[in-house]
C-alpha positions as CSV (number, residue, x, y, z in Angstrom):
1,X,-125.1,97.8,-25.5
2,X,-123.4,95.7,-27.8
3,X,-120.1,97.3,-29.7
4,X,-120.2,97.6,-33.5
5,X,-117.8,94.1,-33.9
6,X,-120.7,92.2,-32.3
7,X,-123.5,93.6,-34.2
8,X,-121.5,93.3,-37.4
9,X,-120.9,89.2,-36.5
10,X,-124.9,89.0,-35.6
11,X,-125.9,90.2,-39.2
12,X,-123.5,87.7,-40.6
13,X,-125.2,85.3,-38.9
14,X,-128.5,86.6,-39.5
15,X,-128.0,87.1,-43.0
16,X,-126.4,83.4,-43.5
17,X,-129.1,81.8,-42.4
18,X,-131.8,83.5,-44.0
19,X,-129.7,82.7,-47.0
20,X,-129.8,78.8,-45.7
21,X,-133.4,78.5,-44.7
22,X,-135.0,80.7,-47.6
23,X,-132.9,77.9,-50.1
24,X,-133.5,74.9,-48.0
25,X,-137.5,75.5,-47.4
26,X,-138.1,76.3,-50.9
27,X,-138.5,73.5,-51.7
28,X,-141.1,72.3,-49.2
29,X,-143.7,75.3,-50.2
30,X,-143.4,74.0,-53.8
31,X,-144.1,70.4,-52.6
32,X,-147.3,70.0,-54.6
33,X,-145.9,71.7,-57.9
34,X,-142.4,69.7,-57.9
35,X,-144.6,66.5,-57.2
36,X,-145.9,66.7,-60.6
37,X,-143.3,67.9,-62.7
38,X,-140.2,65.3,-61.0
39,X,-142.1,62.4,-59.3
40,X,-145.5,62.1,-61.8
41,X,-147.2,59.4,-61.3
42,X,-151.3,58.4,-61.2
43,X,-151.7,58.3,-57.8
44,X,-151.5,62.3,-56.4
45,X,-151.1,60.9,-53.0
46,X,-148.0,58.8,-54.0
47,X,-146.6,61.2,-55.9
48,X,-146.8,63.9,-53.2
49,X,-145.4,61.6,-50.8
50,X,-142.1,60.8,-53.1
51,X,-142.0,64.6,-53.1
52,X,-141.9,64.9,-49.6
53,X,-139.4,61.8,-49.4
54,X,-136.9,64.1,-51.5
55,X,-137.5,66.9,-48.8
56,X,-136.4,64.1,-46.1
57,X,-133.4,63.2,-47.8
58,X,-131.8,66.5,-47.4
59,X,-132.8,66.1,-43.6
60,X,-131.0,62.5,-43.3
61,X,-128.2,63.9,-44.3
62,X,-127.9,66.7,-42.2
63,X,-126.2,64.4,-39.4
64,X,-123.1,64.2,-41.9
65,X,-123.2,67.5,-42.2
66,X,-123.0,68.6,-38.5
67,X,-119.9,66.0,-38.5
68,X,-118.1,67.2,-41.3
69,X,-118.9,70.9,-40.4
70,X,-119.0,70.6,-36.8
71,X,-115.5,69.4,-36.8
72,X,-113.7,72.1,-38.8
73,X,-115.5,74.8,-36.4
74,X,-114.0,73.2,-33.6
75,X,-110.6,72.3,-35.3
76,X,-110.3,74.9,-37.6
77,X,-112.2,77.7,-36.8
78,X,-116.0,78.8,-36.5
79,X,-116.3,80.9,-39.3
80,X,-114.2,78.4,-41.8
81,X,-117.0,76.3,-41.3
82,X,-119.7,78.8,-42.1
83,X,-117.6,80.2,-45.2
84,X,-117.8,76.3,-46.6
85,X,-121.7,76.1,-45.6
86,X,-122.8,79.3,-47.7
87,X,-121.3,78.0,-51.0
88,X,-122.9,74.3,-50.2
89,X,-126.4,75.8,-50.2
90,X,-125.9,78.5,-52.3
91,X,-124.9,76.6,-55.9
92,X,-127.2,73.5,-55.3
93,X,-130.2,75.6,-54.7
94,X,-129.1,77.8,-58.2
95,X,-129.0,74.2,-60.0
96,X,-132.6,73.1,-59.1
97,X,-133.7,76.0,-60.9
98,X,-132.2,75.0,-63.8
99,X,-133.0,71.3,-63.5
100,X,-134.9,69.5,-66.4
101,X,-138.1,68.1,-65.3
102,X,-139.3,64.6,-65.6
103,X,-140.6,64.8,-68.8
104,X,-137.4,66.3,-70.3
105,X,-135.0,63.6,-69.4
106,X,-137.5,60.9,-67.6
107,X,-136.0,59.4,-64.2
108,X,-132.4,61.1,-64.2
109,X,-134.5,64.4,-63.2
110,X,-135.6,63.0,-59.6
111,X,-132.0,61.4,-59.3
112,X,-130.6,64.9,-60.3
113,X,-132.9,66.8,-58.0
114,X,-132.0,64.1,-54.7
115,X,-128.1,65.0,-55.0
116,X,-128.7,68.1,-55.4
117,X,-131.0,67.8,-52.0
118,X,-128.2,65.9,-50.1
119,X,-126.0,68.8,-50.6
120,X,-128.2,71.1,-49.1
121,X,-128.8,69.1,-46.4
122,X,-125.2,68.4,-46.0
123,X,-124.9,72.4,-46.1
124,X,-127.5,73.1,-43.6
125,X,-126.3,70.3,-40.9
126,X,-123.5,73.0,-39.9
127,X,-124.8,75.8,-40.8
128,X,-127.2,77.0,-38.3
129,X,-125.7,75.0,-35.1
130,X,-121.7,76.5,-36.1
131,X,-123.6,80.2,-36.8
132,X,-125.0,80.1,-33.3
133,X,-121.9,79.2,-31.8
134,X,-120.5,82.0,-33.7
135,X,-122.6,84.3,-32.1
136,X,-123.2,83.8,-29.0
137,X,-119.1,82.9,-28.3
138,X,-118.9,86.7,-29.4
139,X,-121.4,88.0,-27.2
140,X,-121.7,89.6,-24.1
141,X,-122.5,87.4,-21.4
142,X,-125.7,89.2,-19.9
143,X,-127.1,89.3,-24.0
144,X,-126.3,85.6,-24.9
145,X,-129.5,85.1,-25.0
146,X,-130.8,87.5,-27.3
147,X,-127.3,87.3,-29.7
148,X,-128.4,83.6,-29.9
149,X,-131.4,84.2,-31.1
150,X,-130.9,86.4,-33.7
151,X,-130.0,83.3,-36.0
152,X,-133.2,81.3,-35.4
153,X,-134.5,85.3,-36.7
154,X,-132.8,84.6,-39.5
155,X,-133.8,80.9,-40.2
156,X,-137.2,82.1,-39.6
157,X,-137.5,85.2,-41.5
158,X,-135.1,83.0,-44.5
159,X,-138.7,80.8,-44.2
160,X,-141.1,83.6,-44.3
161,X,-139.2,84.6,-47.7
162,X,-139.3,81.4,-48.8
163,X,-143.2,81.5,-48.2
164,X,-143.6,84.7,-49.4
165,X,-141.6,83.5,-52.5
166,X,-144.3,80.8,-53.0
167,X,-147.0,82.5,-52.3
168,X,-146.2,85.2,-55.1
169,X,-145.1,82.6,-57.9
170,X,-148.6,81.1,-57.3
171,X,-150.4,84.1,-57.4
172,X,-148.9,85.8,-60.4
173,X,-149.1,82.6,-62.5
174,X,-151.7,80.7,-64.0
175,X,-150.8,77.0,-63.2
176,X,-149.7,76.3,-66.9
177,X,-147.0,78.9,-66.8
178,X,-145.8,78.0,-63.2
179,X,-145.1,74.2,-64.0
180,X,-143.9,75.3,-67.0
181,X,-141.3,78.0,-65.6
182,X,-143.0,79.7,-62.7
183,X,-141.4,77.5,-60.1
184,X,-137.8,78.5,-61.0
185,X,-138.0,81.8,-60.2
186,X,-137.5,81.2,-56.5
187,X,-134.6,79.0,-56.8
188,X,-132.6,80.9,-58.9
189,X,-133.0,84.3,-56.9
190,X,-131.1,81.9,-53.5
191,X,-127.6,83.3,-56.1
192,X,-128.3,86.8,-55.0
193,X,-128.6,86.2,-51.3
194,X,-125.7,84.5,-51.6
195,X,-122.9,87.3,-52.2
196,X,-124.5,89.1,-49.7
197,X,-124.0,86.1,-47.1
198,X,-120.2,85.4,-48.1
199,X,-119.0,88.7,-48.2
200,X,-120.3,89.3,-44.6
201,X,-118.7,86.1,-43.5
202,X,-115.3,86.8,-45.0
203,X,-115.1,89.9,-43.4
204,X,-116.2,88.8,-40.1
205,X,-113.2,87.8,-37.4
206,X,-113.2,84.4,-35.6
207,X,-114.4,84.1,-32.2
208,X,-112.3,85.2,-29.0
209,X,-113.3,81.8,-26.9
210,X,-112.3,79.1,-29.8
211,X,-109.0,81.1,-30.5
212,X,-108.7,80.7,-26.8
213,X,-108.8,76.8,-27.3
214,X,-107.6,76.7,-30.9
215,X,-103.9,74.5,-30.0
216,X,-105.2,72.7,-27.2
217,X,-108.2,71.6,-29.8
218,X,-106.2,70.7,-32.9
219,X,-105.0,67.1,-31.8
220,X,-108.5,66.2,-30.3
221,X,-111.0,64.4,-31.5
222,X,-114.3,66.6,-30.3
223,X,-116.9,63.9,-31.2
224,X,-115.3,60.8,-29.3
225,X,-114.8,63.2,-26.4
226,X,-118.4,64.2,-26.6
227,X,-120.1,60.4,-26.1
228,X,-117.3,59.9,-23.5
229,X,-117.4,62.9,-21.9
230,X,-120.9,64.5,-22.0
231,X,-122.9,61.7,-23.2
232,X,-125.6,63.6,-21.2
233,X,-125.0,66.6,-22.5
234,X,-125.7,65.2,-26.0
235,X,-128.6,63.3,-25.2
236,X,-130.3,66.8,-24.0
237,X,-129.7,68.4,-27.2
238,X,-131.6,65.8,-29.0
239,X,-134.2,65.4,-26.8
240,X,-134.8,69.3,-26.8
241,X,-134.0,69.4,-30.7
242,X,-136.8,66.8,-31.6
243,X,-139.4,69.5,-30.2
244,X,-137.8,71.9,-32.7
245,X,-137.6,69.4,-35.5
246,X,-141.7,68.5,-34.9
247,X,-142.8,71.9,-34.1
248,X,-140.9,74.0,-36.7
249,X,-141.7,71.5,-39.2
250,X,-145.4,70.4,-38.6
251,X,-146.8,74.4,-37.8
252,X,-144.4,76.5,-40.1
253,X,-143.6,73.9,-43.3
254,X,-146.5,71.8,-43.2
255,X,-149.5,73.3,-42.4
256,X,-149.7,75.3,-45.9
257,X,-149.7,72.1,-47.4
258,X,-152.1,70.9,-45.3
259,X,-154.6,74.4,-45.5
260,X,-154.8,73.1,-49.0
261,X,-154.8,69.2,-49.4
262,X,-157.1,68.6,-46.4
263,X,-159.1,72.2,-46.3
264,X,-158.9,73.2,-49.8
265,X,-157.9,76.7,-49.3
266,X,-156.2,78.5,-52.2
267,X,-152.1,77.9,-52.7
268,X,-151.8,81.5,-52.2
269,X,-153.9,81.9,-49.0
270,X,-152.4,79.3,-47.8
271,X,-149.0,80.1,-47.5
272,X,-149.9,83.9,-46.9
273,X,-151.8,82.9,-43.9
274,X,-148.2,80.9,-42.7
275,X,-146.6,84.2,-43.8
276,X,-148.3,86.3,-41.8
277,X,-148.4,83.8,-38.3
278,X,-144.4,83.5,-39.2
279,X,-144.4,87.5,-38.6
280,X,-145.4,86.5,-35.3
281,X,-142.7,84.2,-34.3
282,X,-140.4,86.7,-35.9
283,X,-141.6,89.7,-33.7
284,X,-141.9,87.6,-30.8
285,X,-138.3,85.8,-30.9
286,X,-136.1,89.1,-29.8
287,X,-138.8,89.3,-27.1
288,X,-138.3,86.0,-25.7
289,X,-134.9,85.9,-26.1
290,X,-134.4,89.5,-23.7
291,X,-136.9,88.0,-21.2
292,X,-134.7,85.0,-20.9
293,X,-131.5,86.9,-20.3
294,X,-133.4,88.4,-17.1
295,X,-135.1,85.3,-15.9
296,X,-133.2,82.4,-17.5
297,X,-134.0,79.7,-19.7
298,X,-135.3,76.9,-17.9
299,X,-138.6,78.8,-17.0
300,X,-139.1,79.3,-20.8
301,X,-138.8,76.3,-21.4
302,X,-141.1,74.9,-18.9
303,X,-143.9,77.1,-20.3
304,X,-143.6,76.9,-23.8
305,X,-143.4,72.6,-23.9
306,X,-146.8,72.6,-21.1
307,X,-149.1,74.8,-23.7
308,X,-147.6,73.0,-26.9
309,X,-149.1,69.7,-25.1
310,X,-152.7,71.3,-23.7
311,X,-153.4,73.4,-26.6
312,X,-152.1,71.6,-29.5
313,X,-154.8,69.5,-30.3
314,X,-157.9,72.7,-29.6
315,X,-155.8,74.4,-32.1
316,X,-155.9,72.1,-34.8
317,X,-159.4,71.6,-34.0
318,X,-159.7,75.1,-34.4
319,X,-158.0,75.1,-37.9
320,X,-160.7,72.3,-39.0
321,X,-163.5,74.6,-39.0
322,X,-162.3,75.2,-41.9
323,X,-162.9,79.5,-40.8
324,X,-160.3,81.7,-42.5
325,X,-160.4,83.9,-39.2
326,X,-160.2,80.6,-36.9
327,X,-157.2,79.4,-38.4
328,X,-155.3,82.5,-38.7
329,X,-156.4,83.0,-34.5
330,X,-155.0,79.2,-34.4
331,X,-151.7,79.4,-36.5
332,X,-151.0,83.0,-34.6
333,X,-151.3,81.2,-30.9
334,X,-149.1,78.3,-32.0
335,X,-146.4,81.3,-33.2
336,X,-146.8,82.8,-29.9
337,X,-146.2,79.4,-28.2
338,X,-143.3,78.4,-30.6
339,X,-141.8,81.6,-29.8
340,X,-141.6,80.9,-26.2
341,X,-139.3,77.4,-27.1
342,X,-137.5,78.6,-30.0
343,X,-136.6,81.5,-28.9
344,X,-134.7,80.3,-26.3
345,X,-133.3,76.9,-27.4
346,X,-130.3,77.7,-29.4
347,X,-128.3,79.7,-26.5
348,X,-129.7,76.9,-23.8
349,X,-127.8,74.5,-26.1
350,X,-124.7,76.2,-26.7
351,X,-124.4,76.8,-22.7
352,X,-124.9,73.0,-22.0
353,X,-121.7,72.1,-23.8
354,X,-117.7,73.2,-23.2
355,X,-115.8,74.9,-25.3
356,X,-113.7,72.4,-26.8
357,X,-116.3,70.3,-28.0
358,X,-119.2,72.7,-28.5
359,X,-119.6,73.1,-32.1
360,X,-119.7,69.2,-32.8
361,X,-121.7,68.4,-29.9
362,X,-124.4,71.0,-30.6
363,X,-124.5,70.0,-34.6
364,X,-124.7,66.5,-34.3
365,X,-127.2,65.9,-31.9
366,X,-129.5,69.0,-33.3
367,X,-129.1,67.5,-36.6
368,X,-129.4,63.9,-35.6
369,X,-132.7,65.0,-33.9
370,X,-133.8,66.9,-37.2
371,X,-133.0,64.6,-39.3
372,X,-135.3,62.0,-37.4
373,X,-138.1,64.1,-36.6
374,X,-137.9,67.7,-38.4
375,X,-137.4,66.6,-42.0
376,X,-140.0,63.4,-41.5
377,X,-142.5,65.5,-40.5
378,X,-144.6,66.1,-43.4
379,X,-144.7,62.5,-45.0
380,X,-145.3,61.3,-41.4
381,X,-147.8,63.7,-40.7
382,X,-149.3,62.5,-44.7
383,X,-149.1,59.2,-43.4
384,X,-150.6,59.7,-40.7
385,X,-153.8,61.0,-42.1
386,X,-153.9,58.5,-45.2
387,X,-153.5,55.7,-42.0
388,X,-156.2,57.0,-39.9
389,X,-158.2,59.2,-41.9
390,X,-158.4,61.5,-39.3
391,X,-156.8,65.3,-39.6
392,X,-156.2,65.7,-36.3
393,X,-153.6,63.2,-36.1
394,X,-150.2,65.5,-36.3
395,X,-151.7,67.2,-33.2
396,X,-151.3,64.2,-31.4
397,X,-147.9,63.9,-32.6
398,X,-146.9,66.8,-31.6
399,X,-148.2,67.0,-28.3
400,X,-146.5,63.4,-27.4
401,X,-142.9,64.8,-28.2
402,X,-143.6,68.9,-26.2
403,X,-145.1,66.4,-23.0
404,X,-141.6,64.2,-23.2
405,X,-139.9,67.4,-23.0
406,X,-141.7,69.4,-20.7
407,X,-141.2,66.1,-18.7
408,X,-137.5,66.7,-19.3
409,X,-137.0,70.3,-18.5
410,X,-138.3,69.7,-15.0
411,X,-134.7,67.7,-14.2
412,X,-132.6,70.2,-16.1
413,X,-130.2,72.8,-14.3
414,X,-130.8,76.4,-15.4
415,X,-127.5,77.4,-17.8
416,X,-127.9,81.4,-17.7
417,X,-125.0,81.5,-15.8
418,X,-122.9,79.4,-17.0
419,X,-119.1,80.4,-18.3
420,X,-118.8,79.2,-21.7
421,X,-114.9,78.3,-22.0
């Protein structure tokens, strides 16, 4: 069993990132609302889609966040860098509560509203990456991989809040009073997480292998030695990272959106029924992540990327009957699948890469891949459907990038075992 020091760094990673996630996604689930109120315009599809565009930003600058943040964790310490991420989320998420809409101030609100975005992305680009390190460079060796999964918990459960969050602001408003002040309520409620998140972090202590590297680390560069060093290495984590970006993204961020633009369901249903499939994935990630420890990663991996390209396009079938019950049974399997990659990702990553250059490596070329493919998803998968008018088109999109990477993992070299200085 873990000792107390490692279960106390866990929940300060847990915690952070359900801080991050619950901020960053917020957005997203208010897509349609914020549409209206910062990007109006005559045309519901364009204005939806320069909605979206704002989620993106944050996402494209996520890479210059996993430089900036990725550096000082490898130069100055792990938890410096997660101390500067909290108060990057934390204050831009409080300000898009109080924004001025459109109408209040005309086009200075969407400008306002972008910046404020670009923090947040620059926030989250080291926050989860530097938080697993964290972790998993505290934990026992035969539990890495369950320690490095308990921040994807977080990230996850920080969505299902965010969800939730939406999903009671639309249900206990009529849709006057939440454009008029409904939609604030969520933002302004990331401050209180926020305390929480810092005081953990403050009190946490840094992590035995990167004071182990600390002097030999502070006259290196840890991002040139990465592309000449493990230019492999980084390639991996971007290939593996874009099945994260289009699988989180499309089943767990999207598909609410889509429940009610394409199926019509309810705003409240919608995201309940995403609420209630994220409970899966939550349940299942600890589960996964235990399994791995006792039969390694690579077998995971192998699974999880084969049925995310043969059942991803039955599944969205299945959600296009338009059956309540169908597309609960649908949204549930692709938790249960999800669970299977996600789960285990984080800790494979963090065991690919050395020591000195682990924190950098790991945030740039998650973020790079997230940035192309995780924050794009729902204006490509919009796209997409305007292009082709037909729904099932994300499937496809999604089951091209899990077959690329299932092609993948059959070359990779299991990393269980692997030391980690």
């Amino acid at each position: 069993m873990a000792n107390v020091s490692t279960k106390k760094v866990a929940l300060s990673g847990m915690v952070g990132n359900i801080l991050e996630w619950y901020d960053f996604t917020l957005y997203g689930y208010l897509a349609v609302i914020l549409s209206k109120l910062f990007f109006p315009s005559d045309n519901e599809f364009a204005s939806l889609l320069a909605s979206f565009g704002a989620f993106a930003v944050g996402f494209f600058f996520r890479p210059l966040g996993s430089v900036i943040l990725g550096y000082i964790g490898d130069k100055y310490g792990r938890k410096k860098a997660l101390i500067i991420s909290i108060f990057l989320m934390a204050f831009p998420t409080f300000f898009i509560g109080l924004l001025p809409t459109y109408n209040d101030i005309g086009v200075l609100a969407p400008i306002l509203l972008i910046i404020l975005r670009i923090l947040q992305g620059i926030s989250t680009g080291g926050e989860y990456t530097t938080s697993v390190s964290f972790v998993v460079e505290h934990s026992p060796a035969e539990k890495r991989g369950f320690y490095g999964s308990i921040n994807l918990l977080g990230a996850v459960i920080g969505i299902m809040f965010g969800s939730l969050m939406g999903a009671f602001i639309t249900s206990i408003f009529d849709k006057e009073s939440l454009e008029t002040f409904g939609w604030r309520i969520g933002f302004l409620f990331g401050i209180v997480l926020a305390f929480v998140g810092i005081y953990l972090r403050r009190k946490a202590e840094e992590t035995p292998v990167f004071l182990a590297i600390e002097e030999e680390n502070k006259t290196k560069n840890p991002l040139l030695k990465t592309f000449i060093h493990h230019p492999k290495e980084f390639l991996i984590s971007i290939i593996y990272s874009s099945l994260q970006g289009v699988a989180f993204f499309l089943l767990f961020v999207y598909l609410p959106t889509f429940y009610q633009k394409v199926l019509k369901i309810e705003p409240s249903t919608a995201l309940f029924i995403n609420s209630f499939a994220m409970t899966v994935l939550i349940l299942l990630i600890p589960v996964m992540a235990y399994l791995s420890d006792k039969v390694g990663r690579k077998l995971f991996l192998l699974v999880s990327t084969f049925l995310y390209s043969v059942s991803s396009v039955f599944l969205f079938k299945l959600i296009l009957t338009g059956d309540i019950t169908n597309i609960i049974v649908a949204h549930v399997l692709f938790a249960v699948i999800s669970s299977g990659f996600m789960a285990i990702l984080p800790t494979f990553l963090i065991e690919t890469f050395p020591a000195d250059v682990r924190n950098t490596a790991f945030s740039v070329g998650y973020n790079i891949a997230l940035g192309i493919f995780g924050g794009t998803v729902p204006i490509v998968a919009t796209y997409l459907i305007s292009k082709t008018q037909n729904p099932l088109s994300p499937s496809f999109y999604l089951t091209a990038v899990a077959f690329a990477v299932f092609i993948t993992t059959l070359f990779i070299k299991e990393t269980k075992n692997k030391p980690l200085y």
